[in-house]
Kinemage of the C-alpha trace (Angstrom):
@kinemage 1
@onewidth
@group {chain A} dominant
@subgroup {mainchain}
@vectorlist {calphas} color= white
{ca unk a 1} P 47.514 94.587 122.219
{ca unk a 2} L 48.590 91.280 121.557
{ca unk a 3} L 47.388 90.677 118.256
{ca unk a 4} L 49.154 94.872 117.270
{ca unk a 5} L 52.259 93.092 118.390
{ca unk a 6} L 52.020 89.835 116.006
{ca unk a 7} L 51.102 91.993 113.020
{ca unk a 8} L 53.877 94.314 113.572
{ca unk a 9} L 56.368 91.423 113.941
{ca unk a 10} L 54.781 89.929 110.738
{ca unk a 11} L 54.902 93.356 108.997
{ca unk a 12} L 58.436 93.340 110.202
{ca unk a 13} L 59.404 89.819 108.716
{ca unk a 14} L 57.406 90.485 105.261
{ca unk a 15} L 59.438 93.855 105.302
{ca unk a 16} L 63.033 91.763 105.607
{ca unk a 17} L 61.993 89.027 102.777
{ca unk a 18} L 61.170 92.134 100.249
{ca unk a 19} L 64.483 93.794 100.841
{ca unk a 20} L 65.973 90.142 100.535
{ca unk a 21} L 64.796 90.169 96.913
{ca unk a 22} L 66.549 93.379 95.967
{ca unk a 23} L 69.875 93.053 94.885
{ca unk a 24} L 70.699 97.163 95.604
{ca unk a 25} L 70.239 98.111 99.364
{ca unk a 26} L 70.089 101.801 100.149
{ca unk a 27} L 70.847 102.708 103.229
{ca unk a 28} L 67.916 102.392 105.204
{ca unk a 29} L 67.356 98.421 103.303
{ca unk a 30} L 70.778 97.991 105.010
{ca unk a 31} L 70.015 98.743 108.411
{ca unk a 32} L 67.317 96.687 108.266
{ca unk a 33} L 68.784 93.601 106.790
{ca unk a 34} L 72.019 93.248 108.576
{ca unk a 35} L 70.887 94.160 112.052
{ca unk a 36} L 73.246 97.052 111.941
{ca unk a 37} L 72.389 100.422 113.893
{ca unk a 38} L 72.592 103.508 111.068
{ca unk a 39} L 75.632 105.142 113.100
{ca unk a 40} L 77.807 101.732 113.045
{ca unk a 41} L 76.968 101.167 109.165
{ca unk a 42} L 78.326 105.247 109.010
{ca unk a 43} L 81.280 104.083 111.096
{ca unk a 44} L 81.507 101.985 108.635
{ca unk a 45} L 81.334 103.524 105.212
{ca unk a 46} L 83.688 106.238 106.336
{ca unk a 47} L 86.439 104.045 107.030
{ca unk a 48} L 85.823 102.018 103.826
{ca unk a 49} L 85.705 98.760 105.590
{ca unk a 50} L 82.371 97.868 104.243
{ca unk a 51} L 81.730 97.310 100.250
{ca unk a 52} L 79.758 100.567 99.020
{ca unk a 53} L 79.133 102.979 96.272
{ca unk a 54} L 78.357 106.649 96.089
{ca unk a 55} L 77.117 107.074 92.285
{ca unk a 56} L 76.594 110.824 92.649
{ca unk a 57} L 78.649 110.922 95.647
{ca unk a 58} L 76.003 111.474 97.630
{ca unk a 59} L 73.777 108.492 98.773
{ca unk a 60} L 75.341 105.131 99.415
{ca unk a 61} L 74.510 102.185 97.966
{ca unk a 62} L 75.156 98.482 98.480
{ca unk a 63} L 75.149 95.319 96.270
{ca unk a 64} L 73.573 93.083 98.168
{ca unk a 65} L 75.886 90.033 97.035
{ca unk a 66} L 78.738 91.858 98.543
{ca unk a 67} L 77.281 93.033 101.308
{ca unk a 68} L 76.222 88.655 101.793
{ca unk a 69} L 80.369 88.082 101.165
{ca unk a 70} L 81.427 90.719 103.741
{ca unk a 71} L 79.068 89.528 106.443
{ca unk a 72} L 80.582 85.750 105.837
{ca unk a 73} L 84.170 86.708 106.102
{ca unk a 74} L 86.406 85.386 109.100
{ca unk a 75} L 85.050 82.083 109.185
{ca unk a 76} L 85.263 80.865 112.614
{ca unk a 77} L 85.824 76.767 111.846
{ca unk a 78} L 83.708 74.372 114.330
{ca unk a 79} L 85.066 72.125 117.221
{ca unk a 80} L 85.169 69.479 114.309
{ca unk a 81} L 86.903 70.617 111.870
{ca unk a 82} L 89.535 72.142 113.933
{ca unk a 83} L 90.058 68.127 116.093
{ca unk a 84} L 89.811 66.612 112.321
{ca unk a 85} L 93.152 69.638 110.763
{ca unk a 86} L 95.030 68.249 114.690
{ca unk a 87} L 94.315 64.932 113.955
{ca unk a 88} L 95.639 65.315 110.077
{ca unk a 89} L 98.617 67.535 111.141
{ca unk a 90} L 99.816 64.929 113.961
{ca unk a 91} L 99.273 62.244 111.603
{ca unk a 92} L 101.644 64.227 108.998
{ca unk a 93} L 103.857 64.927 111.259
{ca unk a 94} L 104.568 61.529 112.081
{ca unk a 95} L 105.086 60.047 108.684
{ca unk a 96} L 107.610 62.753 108.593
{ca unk a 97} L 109.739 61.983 111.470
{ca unk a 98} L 110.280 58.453 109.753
């Protein structure tokens, strides 16, 4: 049982590199390689907040590059940089008063 498990979770991760190669992702590719359940990614679509196209206005389509773009959006900035933009804007601030 064991060893069914690693091959399925190697099947699985061979499965997620191919689709990584394509640069069209139907639907199913989609699921796959965001994480996404099918009924959130329709959720989704409908609303039009997620990049798409319907060529015969049927099945959906992604390009993958925009599909990489929307998953990177709202960057959420580390501990870091948001001390080093206080540190910059106090400093500013400062020179200003002056």
């Amino acid at each position: 049982m064991e060893n069914l498990e690693r091959i399925e979770n190697r099947l699985s991760n061979i499965e997620t590199l191919l689709i990584g190669g394509k640069t069209v992702l139907n639907f199913d590719d989609l699921a796959a390689y965001c994480g996404l359940s099918k009924s959130y990614l329709y959720k989704l679509t409908s609303t039009g907040q997620i990049p798409h196209y319907k060529p015969n206005g049927k099945h959906i389509f992604f390009n993958k590059i925009e599909i990489d773009e929307w998953l990177q959006r709202n960057r959420v900035k580390t501990a870091v940089e948001i001390e080093a933009a206080a540190s910059t804007h106090v400093t500013l601030s400062k020179g200003s008063k002056k």
